[in-house]
Structure formats: structure tokens, C-alpha cells
C-alpha positions in Angstrom: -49.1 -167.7 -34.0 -46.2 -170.2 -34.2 -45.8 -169.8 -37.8 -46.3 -165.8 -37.7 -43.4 -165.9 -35.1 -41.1 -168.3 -37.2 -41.6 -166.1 -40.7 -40.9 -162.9 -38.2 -37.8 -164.1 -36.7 -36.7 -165.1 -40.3 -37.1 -161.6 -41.2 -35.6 -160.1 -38.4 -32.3 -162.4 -38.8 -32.2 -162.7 -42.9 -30.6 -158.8 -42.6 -27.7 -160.2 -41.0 -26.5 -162.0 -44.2 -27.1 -158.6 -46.0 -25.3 -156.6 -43.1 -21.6 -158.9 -43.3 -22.4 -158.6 -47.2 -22.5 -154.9 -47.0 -19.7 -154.6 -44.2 -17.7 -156.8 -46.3 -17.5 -155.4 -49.5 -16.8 -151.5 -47.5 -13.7 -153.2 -45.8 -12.4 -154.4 -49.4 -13.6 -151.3 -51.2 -12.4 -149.2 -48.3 -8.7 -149.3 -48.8 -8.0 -148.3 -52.8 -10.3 -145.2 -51.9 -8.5 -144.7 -48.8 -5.1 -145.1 -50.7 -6.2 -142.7 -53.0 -7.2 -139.9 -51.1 -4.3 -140.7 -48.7 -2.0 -139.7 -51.6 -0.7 -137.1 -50.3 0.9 -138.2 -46.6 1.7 -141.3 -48.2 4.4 -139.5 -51.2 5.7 -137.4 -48.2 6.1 -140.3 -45.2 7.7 -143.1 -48.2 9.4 -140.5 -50.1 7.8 -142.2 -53.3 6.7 -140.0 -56.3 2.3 -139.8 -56.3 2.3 -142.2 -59.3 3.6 -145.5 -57.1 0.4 -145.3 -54.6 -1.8 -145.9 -58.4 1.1 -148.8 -58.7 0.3 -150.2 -55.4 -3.5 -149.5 -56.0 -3.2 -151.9 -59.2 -1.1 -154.5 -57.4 -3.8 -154.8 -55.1 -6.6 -155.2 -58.3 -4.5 -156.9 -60.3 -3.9 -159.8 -57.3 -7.6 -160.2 -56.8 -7.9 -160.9 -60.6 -5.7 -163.3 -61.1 -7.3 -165.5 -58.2 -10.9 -164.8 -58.5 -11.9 -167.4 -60.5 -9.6 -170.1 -58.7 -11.4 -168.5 -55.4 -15.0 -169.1 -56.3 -14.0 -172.5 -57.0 -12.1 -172.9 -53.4 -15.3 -171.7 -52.2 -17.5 -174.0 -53.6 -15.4 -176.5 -52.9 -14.3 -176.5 -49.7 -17.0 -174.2 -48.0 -17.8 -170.6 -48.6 -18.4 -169.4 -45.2 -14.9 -171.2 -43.6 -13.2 -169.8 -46.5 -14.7 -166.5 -46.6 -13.6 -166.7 -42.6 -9.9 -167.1 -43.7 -10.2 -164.7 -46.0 -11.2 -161.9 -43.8 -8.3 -162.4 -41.5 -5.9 -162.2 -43.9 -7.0 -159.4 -45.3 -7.3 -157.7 -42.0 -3.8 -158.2 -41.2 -2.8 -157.3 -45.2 -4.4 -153.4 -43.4 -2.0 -154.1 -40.9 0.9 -154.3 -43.1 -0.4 -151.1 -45.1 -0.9 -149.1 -41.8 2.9 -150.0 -40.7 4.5 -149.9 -44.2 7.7 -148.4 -44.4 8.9 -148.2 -47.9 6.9 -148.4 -51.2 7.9 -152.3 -51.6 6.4 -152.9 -47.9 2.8 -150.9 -49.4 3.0 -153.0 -52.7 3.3 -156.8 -50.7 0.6 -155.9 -48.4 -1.5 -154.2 -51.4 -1.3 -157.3 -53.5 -2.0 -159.8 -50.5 -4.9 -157.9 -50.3 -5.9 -158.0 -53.3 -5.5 -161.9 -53.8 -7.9 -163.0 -50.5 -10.3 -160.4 -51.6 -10.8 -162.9 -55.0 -11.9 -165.2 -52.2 -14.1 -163.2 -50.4 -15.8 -161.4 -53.4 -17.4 -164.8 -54.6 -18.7 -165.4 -51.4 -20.7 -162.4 -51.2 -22.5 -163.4 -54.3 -23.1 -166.5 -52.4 -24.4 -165.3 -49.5 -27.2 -163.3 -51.2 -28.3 -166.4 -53.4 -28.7 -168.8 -50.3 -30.3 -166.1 -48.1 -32.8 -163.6 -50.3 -35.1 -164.7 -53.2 -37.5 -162.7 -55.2 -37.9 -158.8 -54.4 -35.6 -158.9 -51.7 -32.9 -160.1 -53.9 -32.9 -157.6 -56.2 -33.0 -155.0 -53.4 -29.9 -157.4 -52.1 -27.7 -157.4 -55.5 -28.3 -153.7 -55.6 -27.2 -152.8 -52.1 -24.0 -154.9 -52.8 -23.6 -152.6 -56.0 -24.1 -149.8 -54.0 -21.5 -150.7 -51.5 -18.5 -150.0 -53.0 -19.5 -146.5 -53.6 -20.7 -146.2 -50.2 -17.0 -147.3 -49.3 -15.8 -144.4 -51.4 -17.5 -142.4 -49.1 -16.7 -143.8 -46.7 -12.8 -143.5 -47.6 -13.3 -139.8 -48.6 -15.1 -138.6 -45.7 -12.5 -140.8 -42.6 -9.4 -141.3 -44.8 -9.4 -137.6 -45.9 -10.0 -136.6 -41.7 -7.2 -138.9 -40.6 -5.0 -137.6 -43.3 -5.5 -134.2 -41.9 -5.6 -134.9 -38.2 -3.9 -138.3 -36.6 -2.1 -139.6 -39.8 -3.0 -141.9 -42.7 -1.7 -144.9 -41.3 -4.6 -145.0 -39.3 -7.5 -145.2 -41.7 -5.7 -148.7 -42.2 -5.7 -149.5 -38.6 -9.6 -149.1 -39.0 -9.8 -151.7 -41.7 -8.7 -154.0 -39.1 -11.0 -153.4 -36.6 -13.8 -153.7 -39.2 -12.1 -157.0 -40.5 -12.5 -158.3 -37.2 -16.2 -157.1 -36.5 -16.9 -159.1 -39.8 -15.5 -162.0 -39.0 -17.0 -162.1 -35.4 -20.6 -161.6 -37.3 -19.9 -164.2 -40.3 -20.0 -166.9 -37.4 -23.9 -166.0 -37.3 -24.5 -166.6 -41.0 -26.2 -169.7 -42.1 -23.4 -172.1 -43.5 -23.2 -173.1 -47.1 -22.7 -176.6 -47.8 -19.7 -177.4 -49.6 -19.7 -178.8 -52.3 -17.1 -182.1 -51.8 -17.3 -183.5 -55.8 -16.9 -180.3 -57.1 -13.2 -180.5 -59.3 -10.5 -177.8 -59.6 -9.0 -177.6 -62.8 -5.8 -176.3 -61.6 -4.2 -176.3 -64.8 -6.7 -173.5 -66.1 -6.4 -171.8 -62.4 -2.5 -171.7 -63.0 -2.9 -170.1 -66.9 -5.4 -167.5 -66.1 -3.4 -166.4 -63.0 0.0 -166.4 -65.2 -1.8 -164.5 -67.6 -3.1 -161.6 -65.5 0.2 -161.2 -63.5 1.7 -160.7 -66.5 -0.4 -158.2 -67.9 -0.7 -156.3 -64.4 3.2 -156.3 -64.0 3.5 -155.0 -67.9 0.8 -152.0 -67.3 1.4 -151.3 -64.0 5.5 -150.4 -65.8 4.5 -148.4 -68.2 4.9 -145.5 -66.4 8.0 -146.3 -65.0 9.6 -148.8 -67.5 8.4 -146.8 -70.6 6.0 -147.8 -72.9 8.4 -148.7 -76.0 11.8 -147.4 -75.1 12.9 -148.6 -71.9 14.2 -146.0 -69.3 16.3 -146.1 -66.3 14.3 -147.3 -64.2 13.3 -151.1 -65.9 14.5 -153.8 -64.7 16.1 -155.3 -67.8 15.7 -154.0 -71.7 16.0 -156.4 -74.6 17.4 -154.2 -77.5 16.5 -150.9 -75.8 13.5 -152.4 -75.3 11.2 -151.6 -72.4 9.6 -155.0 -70.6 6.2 -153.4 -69.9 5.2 -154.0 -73.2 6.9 -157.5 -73.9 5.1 -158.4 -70.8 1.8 -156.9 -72.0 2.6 -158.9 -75.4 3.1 -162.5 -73.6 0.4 -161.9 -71.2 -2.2 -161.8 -74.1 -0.6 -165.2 -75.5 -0.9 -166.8 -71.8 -4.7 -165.4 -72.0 -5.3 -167.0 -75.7 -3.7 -170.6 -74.5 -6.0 -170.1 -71.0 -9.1 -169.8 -73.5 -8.0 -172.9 -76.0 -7.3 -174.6 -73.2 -11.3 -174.4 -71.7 -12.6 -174.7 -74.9 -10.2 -178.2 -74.9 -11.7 -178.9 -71.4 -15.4 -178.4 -72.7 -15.5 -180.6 -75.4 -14.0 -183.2 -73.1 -16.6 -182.7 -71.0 -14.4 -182.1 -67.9 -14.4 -179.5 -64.9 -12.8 -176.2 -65.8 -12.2 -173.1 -63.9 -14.2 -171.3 -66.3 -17.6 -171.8 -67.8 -17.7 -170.3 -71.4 -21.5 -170.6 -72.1 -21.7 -167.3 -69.5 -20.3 -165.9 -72.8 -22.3 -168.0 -74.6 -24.3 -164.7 -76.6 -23.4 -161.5 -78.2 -25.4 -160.2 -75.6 -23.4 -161.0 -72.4 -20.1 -160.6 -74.5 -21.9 -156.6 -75.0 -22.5 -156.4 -71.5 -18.8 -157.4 -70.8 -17.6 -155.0 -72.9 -19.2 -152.0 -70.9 -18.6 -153.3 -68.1 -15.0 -153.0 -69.1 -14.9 -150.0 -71.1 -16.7 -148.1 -67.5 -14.6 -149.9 -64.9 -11.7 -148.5 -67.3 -13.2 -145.1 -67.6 -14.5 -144.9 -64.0 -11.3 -145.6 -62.1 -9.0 -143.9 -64.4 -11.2 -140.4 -63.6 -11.0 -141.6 -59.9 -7.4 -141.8 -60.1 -6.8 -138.8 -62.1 -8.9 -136.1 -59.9 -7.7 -136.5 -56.9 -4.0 -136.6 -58.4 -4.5 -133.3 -59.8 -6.1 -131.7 -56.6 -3.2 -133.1 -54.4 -0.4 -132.7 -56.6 -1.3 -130.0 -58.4 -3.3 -127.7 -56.2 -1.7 -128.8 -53.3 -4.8 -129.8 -51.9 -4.9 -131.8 -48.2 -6.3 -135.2 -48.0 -9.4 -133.9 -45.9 -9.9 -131.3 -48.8 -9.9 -133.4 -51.5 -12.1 -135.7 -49.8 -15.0 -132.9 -49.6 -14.4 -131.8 -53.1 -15.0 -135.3 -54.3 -18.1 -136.1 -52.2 -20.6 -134.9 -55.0 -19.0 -137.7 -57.0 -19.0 -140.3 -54.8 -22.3 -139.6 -53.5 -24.1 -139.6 -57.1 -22.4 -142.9 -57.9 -23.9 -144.4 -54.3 -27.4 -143.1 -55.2 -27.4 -144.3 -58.7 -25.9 -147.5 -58.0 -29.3 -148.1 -55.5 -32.0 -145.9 -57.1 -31.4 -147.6 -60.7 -33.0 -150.8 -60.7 -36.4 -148.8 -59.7 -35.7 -147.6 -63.9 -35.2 -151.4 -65.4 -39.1 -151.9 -65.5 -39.4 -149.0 -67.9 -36.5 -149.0 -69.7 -34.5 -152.0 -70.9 -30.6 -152.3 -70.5 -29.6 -151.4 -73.8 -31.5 -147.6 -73.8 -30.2 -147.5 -69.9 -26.8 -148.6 -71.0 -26.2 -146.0 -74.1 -27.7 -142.9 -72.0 -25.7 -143.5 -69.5 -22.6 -143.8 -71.5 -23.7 -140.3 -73.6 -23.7 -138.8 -69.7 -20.6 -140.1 -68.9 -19.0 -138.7 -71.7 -20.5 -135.4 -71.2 -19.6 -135.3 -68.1 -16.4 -135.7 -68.5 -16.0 -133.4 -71.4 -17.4 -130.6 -69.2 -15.1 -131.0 -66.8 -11.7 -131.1 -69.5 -13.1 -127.6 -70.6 -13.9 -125.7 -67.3 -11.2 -127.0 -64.8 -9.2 -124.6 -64.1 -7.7 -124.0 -60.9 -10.9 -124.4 -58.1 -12.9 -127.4 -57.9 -15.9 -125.3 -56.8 -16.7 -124.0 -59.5 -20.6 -124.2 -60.4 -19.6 -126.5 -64.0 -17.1 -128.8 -62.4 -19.6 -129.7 -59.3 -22.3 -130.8 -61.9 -19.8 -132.7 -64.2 -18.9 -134.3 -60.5 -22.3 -135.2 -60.6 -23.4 -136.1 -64.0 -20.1 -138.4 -64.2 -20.7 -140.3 -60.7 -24.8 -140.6 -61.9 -23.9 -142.7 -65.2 -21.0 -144.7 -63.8 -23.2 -146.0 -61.0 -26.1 -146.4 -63.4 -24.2 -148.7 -65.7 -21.9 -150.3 -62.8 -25.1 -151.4 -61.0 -26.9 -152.2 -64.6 -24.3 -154.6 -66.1 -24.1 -156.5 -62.7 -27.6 -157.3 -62.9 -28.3 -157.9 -67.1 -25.6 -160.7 -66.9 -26.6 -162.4 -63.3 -30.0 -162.0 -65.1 -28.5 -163.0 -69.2 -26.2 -166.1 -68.0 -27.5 -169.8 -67.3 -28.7 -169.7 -63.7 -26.7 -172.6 -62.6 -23.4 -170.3 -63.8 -24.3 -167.8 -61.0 -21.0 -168.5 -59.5 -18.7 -168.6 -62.8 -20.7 -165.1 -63.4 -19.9 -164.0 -60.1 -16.1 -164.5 -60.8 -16.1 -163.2 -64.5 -17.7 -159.9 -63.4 -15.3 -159.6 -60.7 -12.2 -160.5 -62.9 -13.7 -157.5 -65.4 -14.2 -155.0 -62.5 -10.5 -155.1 -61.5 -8.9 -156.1 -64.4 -10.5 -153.4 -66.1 -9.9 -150.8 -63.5 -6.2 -151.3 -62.8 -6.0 -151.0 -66.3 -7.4 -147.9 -66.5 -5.2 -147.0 -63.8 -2.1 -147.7 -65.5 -3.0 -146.5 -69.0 -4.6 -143.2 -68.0 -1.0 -142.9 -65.5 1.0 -143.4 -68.4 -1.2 -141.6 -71.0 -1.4 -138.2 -68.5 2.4 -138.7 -67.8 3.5 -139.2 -71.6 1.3 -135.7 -72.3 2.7 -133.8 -69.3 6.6 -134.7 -70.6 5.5 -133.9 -74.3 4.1 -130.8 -73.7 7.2 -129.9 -70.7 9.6 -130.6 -73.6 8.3 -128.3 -76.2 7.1 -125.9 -73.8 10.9 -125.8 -72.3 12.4 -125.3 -76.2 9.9 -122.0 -77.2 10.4 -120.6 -73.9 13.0 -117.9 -74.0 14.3 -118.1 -70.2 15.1 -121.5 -70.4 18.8 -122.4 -71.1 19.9 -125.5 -73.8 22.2 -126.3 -71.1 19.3 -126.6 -68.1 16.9 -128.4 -70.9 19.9 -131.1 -71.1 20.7 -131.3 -67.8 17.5 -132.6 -66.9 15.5 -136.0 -68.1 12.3 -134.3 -69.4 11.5 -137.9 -70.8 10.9 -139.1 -67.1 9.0 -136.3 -66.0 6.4 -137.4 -63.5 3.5 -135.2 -61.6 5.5 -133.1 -59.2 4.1 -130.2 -56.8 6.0 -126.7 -57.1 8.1 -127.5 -54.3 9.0 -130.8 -55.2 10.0 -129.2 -58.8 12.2 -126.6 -57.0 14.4 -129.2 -54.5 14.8 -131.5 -58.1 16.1 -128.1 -60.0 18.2 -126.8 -57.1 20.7 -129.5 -57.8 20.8 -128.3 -61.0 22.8 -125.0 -62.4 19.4 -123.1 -62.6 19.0 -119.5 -62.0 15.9 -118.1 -60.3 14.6 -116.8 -63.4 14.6 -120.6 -65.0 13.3 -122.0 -61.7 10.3 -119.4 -62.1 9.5 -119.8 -65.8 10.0 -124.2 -65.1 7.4 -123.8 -62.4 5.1 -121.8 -64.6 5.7 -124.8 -67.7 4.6 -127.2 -65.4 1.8 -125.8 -64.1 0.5 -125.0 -67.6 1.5 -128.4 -68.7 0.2 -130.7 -65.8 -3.3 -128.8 -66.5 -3.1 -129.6 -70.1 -2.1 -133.5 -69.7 -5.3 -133.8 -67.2 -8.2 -131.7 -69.8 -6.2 -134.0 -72.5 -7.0 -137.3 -70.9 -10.2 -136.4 -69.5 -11.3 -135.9 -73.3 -9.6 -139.0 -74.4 -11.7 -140.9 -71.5 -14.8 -139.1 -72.7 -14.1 -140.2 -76.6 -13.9 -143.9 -75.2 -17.0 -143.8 -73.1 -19.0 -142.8 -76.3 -17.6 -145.6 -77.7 -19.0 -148.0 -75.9 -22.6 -146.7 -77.0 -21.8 -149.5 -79.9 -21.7 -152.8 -77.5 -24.6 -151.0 -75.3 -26.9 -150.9 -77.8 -26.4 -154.8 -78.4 -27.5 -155.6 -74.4 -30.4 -157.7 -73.9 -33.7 -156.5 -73.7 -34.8 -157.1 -70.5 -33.6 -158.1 -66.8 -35.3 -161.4 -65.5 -34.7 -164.1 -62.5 -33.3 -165.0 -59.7 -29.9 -166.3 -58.3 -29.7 -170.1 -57.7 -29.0 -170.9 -54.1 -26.5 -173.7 -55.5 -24.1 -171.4 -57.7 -21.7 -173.6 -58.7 -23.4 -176.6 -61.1 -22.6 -180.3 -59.5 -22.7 -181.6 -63.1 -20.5 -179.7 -65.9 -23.6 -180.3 -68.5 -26.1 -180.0 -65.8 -27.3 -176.0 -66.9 -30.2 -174.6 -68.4 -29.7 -172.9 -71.9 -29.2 -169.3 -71.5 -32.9 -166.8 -72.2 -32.4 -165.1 -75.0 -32.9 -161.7 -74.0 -31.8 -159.9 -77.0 -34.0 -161.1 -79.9 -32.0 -159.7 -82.4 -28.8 -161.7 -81.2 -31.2 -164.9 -80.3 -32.3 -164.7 -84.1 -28.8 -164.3 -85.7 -28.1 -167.2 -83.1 -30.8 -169.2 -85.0 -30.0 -168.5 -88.1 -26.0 -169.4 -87.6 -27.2 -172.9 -86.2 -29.2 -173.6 -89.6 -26.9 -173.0 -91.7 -24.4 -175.6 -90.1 -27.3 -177.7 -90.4 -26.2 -180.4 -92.8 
């Protein structure tokens, strides 16, 4: 009866772990969703144009990838549950800052703060999963934490859209930090995780990968605004007419080459570094990288786009837009926690390429039936279709390469998918921002040249060239300080209605074109998802790791056959 008791009060207390994991991961989830639906009151309270909430969206991403691998080392190291504990905090009060911002540099720093104790607290969660839940239960685990950051969409949709509506966006914010606080009241109950006191920071490599990325988010997240070759009025320095967004683009990618020499340096040597590169060890988990970035790129650019068109453009309220997006959100939640129920029957790579044809088709039905009402019968099923096959393969890539990777790695996989997930999302961000943008001012300018009832002199007067997604009554208090007649200021609005519709079916097909792409690296996942998390994720020796299972024969026996030919 003892025993009995013990293994039922085990059960009963092992779902606390699960329940901060889950809480957690809404409250860092919570707030790029809430930003996003908040898009609205936030253009109108800041007097900022729609496209610096995506800038303060990537700031936020981009801060959490730069850190993440130096954070599940500071884990490791130094505790993860007293680290995670900091974490929370700070980003609670980071909600704070958002909730009271007052200008669009305010929304940025507190954005980007968040961002950067999230890389802290998104290793942990990993962490707490492996020392808590084996077997069954962690699969069912990893798949709820999948499933959590749609849920947070949700979430954002459903009480960032009311507040937008009712009592103000600010406060959607203000909830984070109650939430923050509940979590970090009910980490205090979760069993610690020794630290791990010889573990070794390799700072150096912390310090290049961080360089790296904050180049790279500074140089997409200007593309918009800086221009993508030329630079405009708006950079902050030009070399020879030159915009900085893509020097800084070009020395970011040298940064990230010396960051890779230098841990293949630190390798041979034998020596801690903040990287492990035998997670990429294959061509499978290399495959399962590149969908996870080519979906994370496609995913959150859609997420960005849609609701900038339905604000925006249709002049939708936050609360509406939330409804119209639910079918979305909702199919990537069920996906994300009904898939792993499918990886019995079919392996990752058939999983992986279907849901990357769905995707695709998806989001081509949508460019050809949007029009000018969301509910529509065609663009509700696309809604659908689209969320399905992004949670499918979100979910599905977390697990092949928890499942591909040396076991001991679990923590350097941890980090690497995270780095992917945001990297690749504020990326998509930035690009599909600048892409839509570049279309809407190409097609404004020879739209505003064949039609007859707009003057040379109004065409000159204004900068088509830094055109930006404006609603029709932000387009009429930019052209009454301009000598146009009511007859121009009728046929401008109709141009840039036609043309913002055209700049969104135009990228939508462009995203579609690039999720079939990715049906090449799919078909190269492995085979088959096995194992279990460690509940040690980092390894206390360097060498100390099991060789990776080769899950892909085809790869395992090209592998083979490479190694006998340097035979001497």
C-alpha cells in the first residue's frame, strides 16, 4: 500500500512540471501573437506606421537567438531551475515595459529584453521534461510543449483581440505579468536540477554567434526601412548610396562563417564549445533543419501578413481579426498535438513532404480567392489546410531531431532548434515585410503613371519609393498636404486598394513556391522517430556521447561509403 501511494502521489505531482512547462511557453508565445493582433491600437496610440510592430516583433526573436545557445549553457551551468527563476522575472517586467511603452523605441527595448531572457527560459523547458517524464509520457510531454505555442496564439487572438476592442491593448501586456508571476510562484515546486559546476562556457563562441545574429537581425529587420540596395531617407548612414541593411546582412554571414571555423577549431582541440556540431553530424538532421527553417519562415511570414491585410487593409478591429484567424490557429494547436498519434504509420520524410504539398496549397488558395471578406467558404479552408501542415511539420521536426541527434546533445539540440525557430521566423518577418512592401510600391508606381486622373506633378510630389501599408484614411491625411484634387485623392485610394491586394496574393504565392521547395530536404529526413531525452542534457565530458542512430539508411550508407574511401 506504501508503494501504491508513493507511485500515486508521483503521478499526481509529475503534472506540475508539465503545467509551469505549458504556462511558460504561453507567457513567451503570448506576446508576438498579442503584438500582432494588437496592430492596430498600437499604430494609432505610437503614431508608428503597422510595419514597426513586425520590427519590434523581430527584435524580440532576433534577441532570443542570439542568446539561446549561451543560455542553455548558463543553465547547465549554474542551475536551470534558479536561472529559469531569473528569467521569468525579467521577462515579466520586459510585459511591463510593453504595456507602458510610449514611443516605438520604448516597444522595441522592452521587445528585445524579452526576447533575450526567453533564450534562457526556452532551454529550460526542454530540461524540465527530460528530468521529469520518460517513456510514453514524454512523448505526450514534447508534444504538449509543441502544442503550446499555438495554444498561445489562441490565446493572444481570442484576449488580445477583446482587450483591443474593449479596455485597451496595453492590457493584454499587463496580463503577461500576472502570468509571469503565477509561474514563478509554481517553479518553486518543481524538482531542482543539479547544476552542473565543471561544465565550461566557451565565451569566445557565445560572443561570435551572438555578433553574428544581431547583425543579421539589425540588417533584415532594415530592409523595409533602410532599403534593400539603395538606401532611403530613413537609414542611418549609406556608404556610396548604399543602404546598411544589406552590408549588415553581408558581414553578419562572415561573423556566422568565423563562429563555425571557430567550433570546428574548438573540436579538434578537444575543448568545451558553445555548440556541438555532431547534432549536425548527418544529412539527415541537416534535412530536418532545413524544414524547420524553410516552415518557421513560411509560417510566420503568413502570420504576419494576414492579419496586416485584415487591419490595414480592411480596417478590421483587433477583436475581429482575432475571430477570423481562430480557424488557423486552432488547426495548428490540433495538429501540433494530434500528429505524433501518425509517426507510427508514417515515417518523417512522407509526413514531412505532405505536409509541405498542403502548405503550399493552402496558401495558393488563399492568393487566388481573397478578395475583400475573410469568410468566405475558400479562404476558411485554406485557413485551415495552412494551420494543419504548419503544426504537422512544427511538431514533426522537433521530435525527428530530439529523436536523430546523440542523446547526450539533448541540450545543444534544444538550443539549435530554438535558434532555427526564431531566427527563421523573424526572417520571414522581415523578408515577406519587405518583399509585400517592394510589390505594393512597384505596382503604386506604374499604376499612378497609366492612370489618367493622376497629375505628373502629384506622382512627383510624392515618394512612391517609400510607400508603406497605409489604411484609406491614413492615405487621405498624407495626400491632403499635398496639391491633390479630390478627383486624384479618389482614383489614389482606389490604386492602393488594388495594389495592396495584389502585393499580399503576390507574396502568398511566392511563400507557397518556397514551401514546395522544401519537399527536396523533406524527402532526405530520417526514417523513423526513436528514444527518449536524457535527464542529464548537457554531456559532462566533450567526447562523452553516443554516435548518432542512423535513421536514414540512405544517408547512413553514403556515410559509409565516404569513410571508406578516406580509408588509406
Amino acid at each position: 500500500m506504501t508503494h501504491a501511494a508513493s507511485v500515486s502521489t508521483e503521478e499526481k505531482s509529475s503534472w506540475l512540471p508539465l503545467i509551469v512547462v505549458v504556462l511558460t511557453q504561453v507567457q513567451a508565445s503570448f506576446a508576438v501573437n498579442a503584438l500582432t493582433v494588437s496592430m492596430a491600437g498600437i499604430t494609432t496610440d505610437l503614431d508608428t506606421p503597422a510595419t514597426s510592430v513586425g520590427t519590434a516583433i523581430t527584435a524580440g526573436t532576433f534577441a532570443m537567438a542570439a542568446f539561446i545557445l549561451l543560455g542553455a549553457k548558463v543553465g547547465s551551468r549554474f542551475g536551470t531551475r534558479r536561472v529559469f527563476q531569473i528569467a521569468v522575472a525579467i521577462h515579466a517586467a520586459a510585459m511591463a515595459g510593453v504595456a507602458l511603452s510610449l514611443s516605438p523605441a520604448m516597444l522595441f527595448i522592452a521587445q528585445a529584453s524579452s526576447g533575450a531572457v526567453i533564450a534562457l527560459i526556452a532551454p529550460a523547458l526542454t530540461v524540465f521534461i527530460a528530468t521529469n517524464y520518460h517513456g510514453d509520457r514524454q512523448a505526450k510531454a514534447i508534444g504538449l510543449l509543441a502544442a503550446a505555442i499555438p495554444l498561445a496564439g489562441v490565446l493572444a487572438l481570442l484576449i488580445a483581440g477583446l482587450f483591443a476592442e474593449t479596455i485597451g491593448w496595453r492590457w493584454s501586456f499587463a496580463l503577461m505579468v500576472v502570468l509571469g508571476a503565477i509561474n514563478l510562484l509554481l517553479s518553486f515546486r518543481v524538482p531542482k536540477v543539479p547544476a552542473q559546476r565543471n561544465l565550461a562556457i566557451d565565451w569566445t563562441g557565445a560572443l561570435l554567434a551572438a555578433t553574428a545574429i544581431i547583425l543579421l537581425s539589425f540588417g533584415f529587420s532594415g530592409l523595409n526601412s533602410w532599403g534593400i540596395w539603395l538606401a532611403t531617407s530613413q537609414a542611418p548612414f549609406t556608404v556610396l548610396g548604399v543602404s546598411p541593411a544589406p552590408l549588415l546582412i553581408i558581414v553578419g554571414v562572415i561573423v556566422g562563417q568565423i563562429f563555425f571555423v571557430w567550433l570546428l577549431r574548438r573540436q579538434r582541440q578537444h575543448k568545451s564549445r558553445i555548440f556541438d556540431l555532431r547534432v549536425l553530424a548527418t544529412r539527415s538532421e541537416l534535412a530536418i533543419t532545413a524544414c524547420m527553417a524553410i516552415m518557421l519562415f513560411v509560417g510566420t511570414a503568413a502570420n504576419f501578413l494576414i492579419p496586416l491585410y485584415m487591419q490595414v487593409v480592411q480596417g478590421l478591429s483587433g477583436i475581429q481579426t482575432s475571430f477570423s484567424i481562430i480557424p488557423y490557429t486552432l488547426s495548428i494547436f490540433l495538429a501540433s498535438t494530434f500528429v505524433a498519434y501518425l509517426y507510427k504509420v508514417c515515417p518523417p520524410r512522407v509526413l514531412g513532404s505532405v505536409g509541405f504539398v498542403v502548405v503550399a496549397g493552402a496558401l495558393t488558395l488563399i492568393a487566388f480567392t481573397v478578395r475583400g471578406d475573410w469568410g468566405q467558404f475558400f479562404i476558411v479552408v485554406g485557413l485551415i489546410l495552412l494551420g494543419l501542415g504548419q503544426g504537422s511539420i512544427v511538431a514533426l521536426v522537433f521530435n525527428t531531431l530530439l529523436s536523430a541527434a546523440p542523446k547526450q546533445l539533448a541540450g545543444d539540440v534544444g538550443a539549435w532548434r530554438g535558434l532555427v525557430h526564431n531566427l527563421s521566423g523573424s526572417i520571414g518577418i522581415a523578408v515577406a515585410s519587405a518583399f509585400a512592401v517592394g510589390i505594393l510600391a512597384s505596382t503604386l508606381a506604374t499604376s499612378a503613371i497609366e492612370h489618367p486622373e493622376i497629375s505628373s506633378e502629384l506622382i512627383a510630389e510624392v515618394n512612391i519609393n517609400e510607400a508603406d501599408f497605409l489604411t484609406n484614411s491614413q492615405l487621405e491625411s498624407v495626400l491632403g498636404g499635398t496639391s491633390a484634387s479630390p478627383a486624384e485623392m479618389d482614383a489614389a485610394i482606389a490604386i492602393n486598394e488594388e495594389a495592396r491586394l495584389r502585393a499580399l496574393q503576390i507574396s502568398l504565392l511566392g511563400l507557397a513556391a518556397l514551401a514546395l521547395l522544401a519537399i527536396v530536404p523533406a524527402t532526405r529526413m530520417p526514417g523513423r522517430i526513436a528514444g527518449e531525452l536524457p535527464s542529464s542534457v548537457e554531456p559532462d565530458d566533450n567526447e562523452d556521447v553516443d554516435e548518432a542512430i542512423p535513421l536514414n539508411p540512405i544517408a547512413a550508407a553514403e556515410t559509409d561509403r565516404e569513410e571508406e574511401g578516406a580509408r588509406p
